[in-house]
N, C-alpha and C positions, 0 to 999 in steps of 0.2 A: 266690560262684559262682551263677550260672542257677539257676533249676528247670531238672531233664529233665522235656518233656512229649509223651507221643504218645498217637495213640489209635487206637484195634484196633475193628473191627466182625466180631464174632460173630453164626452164624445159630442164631438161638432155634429153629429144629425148624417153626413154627407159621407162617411165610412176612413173617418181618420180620428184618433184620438190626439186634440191639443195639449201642450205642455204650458204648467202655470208656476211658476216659483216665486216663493212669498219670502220675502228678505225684509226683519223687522228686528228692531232692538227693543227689546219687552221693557229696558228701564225710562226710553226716550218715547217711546211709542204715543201720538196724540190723538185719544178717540174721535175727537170733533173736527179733525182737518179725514179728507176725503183721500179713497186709496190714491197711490199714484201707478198705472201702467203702463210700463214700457214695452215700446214694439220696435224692433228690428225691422232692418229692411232687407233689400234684394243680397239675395244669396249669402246672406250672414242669418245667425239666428241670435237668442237672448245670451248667451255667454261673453258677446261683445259688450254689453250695458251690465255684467256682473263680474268683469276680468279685467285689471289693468296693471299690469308689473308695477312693483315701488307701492301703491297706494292703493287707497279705497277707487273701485269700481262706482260709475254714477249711480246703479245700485244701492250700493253697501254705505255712499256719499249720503243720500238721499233717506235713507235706515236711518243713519246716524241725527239726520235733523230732527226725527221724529214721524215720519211718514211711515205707513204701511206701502210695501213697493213689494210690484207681482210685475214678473216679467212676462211675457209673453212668447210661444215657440207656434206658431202656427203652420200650417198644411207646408211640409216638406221645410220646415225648420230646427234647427236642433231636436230637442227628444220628442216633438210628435211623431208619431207613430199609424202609418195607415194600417185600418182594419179589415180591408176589402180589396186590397190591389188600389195605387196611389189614382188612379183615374188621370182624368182632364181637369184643370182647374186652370184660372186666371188669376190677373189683378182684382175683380171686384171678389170672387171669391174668398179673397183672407182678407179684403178691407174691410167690406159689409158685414158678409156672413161669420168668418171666425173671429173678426175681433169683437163682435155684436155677442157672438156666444163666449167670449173669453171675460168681456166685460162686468155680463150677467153673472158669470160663474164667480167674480171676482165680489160682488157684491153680493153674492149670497155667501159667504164665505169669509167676510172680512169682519177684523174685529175692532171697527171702528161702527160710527153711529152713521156712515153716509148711503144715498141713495143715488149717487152720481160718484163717476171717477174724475180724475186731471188725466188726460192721455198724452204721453209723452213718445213723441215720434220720430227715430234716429234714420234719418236716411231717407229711403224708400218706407221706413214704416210712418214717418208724417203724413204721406201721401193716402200712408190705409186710416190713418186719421181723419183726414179730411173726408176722403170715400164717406167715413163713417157716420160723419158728420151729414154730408149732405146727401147722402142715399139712404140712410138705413133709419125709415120710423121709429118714432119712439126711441132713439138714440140716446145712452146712458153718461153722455161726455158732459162734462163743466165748463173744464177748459184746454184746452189743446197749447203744445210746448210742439215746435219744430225744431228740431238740430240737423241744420245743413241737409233736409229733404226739397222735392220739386215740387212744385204746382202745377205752373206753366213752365216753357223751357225757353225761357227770355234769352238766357247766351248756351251757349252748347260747347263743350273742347270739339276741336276740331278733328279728335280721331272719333270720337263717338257720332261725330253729324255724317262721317263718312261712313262707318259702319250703321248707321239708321234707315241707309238708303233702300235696305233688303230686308225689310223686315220680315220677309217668309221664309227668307234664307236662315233667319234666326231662330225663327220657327220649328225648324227640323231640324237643330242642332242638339242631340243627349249629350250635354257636357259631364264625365264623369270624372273623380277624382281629383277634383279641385284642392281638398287639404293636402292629400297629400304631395301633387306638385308645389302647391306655398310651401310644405315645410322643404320642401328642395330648394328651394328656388329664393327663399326669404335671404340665408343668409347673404350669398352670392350677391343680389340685384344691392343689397344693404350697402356692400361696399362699391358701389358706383356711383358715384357723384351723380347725384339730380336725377339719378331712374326711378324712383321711389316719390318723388316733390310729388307729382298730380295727385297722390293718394296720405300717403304723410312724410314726416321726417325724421330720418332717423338719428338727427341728432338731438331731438327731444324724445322719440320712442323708448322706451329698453325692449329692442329683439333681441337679448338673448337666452330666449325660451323660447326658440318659436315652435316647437310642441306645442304648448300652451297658445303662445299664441293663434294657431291657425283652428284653434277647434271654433273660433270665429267666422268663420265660413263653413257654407255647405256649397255643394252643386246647384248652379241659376235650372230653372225652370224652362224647357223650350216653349210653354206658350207664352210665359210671361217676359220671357225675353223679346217675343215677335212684338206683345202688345207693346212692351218699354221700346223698343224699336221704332214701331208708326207714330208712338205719342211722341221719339222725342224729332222727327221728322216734321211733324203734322203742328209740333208747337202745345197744342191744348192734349189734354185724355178724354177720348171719347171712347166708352164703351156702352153698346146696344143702344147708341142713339141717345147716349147721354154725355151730357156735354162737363166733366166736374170743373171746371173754372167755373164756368156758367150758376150752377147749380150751389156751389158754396159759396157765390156772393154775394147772398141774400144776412149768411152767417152775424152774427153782430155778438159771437164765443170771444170770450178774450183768450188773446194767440199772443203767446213768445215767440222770436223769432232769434234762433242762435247760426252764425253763421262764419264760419273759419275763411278767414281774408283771403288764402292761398289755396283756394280749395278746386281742384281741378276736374271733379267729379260735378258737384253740385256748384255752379258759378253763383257770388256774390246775386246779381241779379237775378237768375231762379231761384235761389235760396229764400229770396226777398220777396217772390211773385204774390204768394200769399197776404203776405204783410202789405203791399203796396193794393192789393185787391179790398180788404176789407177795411172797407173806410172808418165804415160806421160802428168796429168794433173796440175795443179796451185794447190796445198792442203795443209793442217795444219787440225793439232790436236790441241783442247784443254781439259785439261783435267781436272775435277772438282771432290774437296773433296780430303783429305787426310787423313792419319791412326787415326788423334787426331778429324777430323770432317768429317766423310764418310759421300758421296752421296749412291743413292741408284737413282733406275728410276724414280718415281716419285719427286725428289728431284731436278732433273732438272728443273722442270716445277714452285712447289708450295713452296718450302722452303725458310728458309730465304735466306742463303746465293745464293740461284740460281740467286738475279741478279747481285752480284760482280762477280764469275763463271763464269755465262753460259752468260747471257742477255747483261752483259758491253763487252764480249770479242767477243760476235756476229756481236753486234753493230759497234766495230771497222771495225771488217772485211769487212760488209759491205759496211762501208766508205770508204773502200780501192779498190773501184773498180766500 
């Protein structure tokens, strides 16, 4: 049978209306297991966690176990939509405030029996996981899933530590037009040997849609670029005098930790920060690709092997709680 899929636009309070897409199989669907929400991270939005060439999407993966699964598209992601002129916004802005209102909206609206989600965080959207976690009262999480996101910024690629050095210079950068350069630019960089490896491979990817594939990205944000800049300069995220390492080590949430071996975006050890932080919590590592079949970041998400990997060994964890 189908996925059911629809999707709901909720207004964040702040003059943007969020995107919520509910991806469920009504014959597998389990009332008594809690939603699961996925969040996208920096400059990509939810159509990367519901699009994969060849197979099910971790999405559609995640449908299929029996989960209700709502992705999420927050301030300047995929289909939200500002209603007032997009403003000024930050990192705490979509980790706190819109995934706090995505969450809510998620459980008022779900047709399962839970009062808490599992929040599942691809990238940069782990990070607005943890935000969520350890800034946002009365916070609606169970349990939090990392795929290849930062905490702290234990190793860094070395072109990212050279570009962090300006963070204001990042600042004032409108980058526009980002899908449409990828779908330029995709196939071309494809066939070059090793210019693709920091980010994935294309000998496990299928690019040849890359239409499809680049509706995966949108345009980065020039404030949250400066802030991703000084954090990953500065090592920890502090924003307004708040320290999040600091602040979600208290956490004792059981935390999955998925981490692609070749991953030049999110290093093995930042990808780990978390997991090595919270002692005192329920946690596991998994860890995908090896020296004869490396992942890379986006490898988690779109390749083939990402749903024996990432998507079957999620799934278990899930079931175990």
């Amino acid at each position: 049978m189908a996925l059911q899929y629809s999707r709901t636009l909720i207004d964040n309070g702040a003059g943007w209306q969020l995107a919520l897409h509910r991806i469920a199989d009504p014959e597998r669907l389990d009332p008594t297991r809690r939603p699961v929400v996925l969040v996208p991270g920096f400059a990509m939005n939810s159509f990367a966690l519901r699009y994969r060439p060849g197979g099910d999407s971790l999405a559609g993966f995640l449908a299929r176990a029996g989960h209700e699964v709502w992705c999420t598209d927050l301030r300047a992601q995929g289909a939200s939509r500002p209603t007032r002129g997009p403003g000024t916004f930050g990192l705490a802005d979509l980790g706190v405030h819109d995934l706090g209102v995505a969450i809510d909206a998620v459980l008022a609206r779900t047709a399962t029996q839970a009062d808490q989600v599992d929040a599942v965080g691809a990238s940069l959207g782990a990070t607005y996981v943890f935000m969520q976690v350890a800034w946002a009262p009365g916070h609606r999480v169970a349990r939090m899933v990392n795929i290849g996101g930062p905490l702290r910024w234990v190793a860094v690629h070395p072109l990212l530590k050279v570009l962090a050095q300006a963070p204001s210079l990042w600042g004032l950068l409108a980058i526009r037009g980002t899908r449409d350069f990828a779908r330029r630019v995709l196939p071309v960089a494809a066939r070059i040997p090793g210019l693709l490896h920091v980010y994935l491979h294309p000998a496990i990817c299928d690019l040849s849609e890359p239409a499809s594939l680049v509706q995966t990205v949108d345009d980065p944000v020039p404030r949250i670029n400066q802030e991703i800049a000084r954090w990953i300069r500065d090592r920890d995220l502090v924003l307004q005098g708040r320290d999040l390492t600091q602040d979600l080590a208290g956490s004792t949430l059981p935390l999955l930790t998925l981490v692609a071996n070749a991953d030049g975006i999110v290093p093995e050890s930042t990808t780990c920060s978390a997991h090595n932080l919270l002692t005192e919590a329920p946690r596991a590592v998994v860890h995908a690709g090896d020296h004869r079949r490396p992942m890379a970041h986006a490898d988690l998400f779109v390749s083939e092997p990402a749903e024996a990997q990432v998507f079957r060994p999620l799934a278990a964890w899930l079931r175990g709680g």
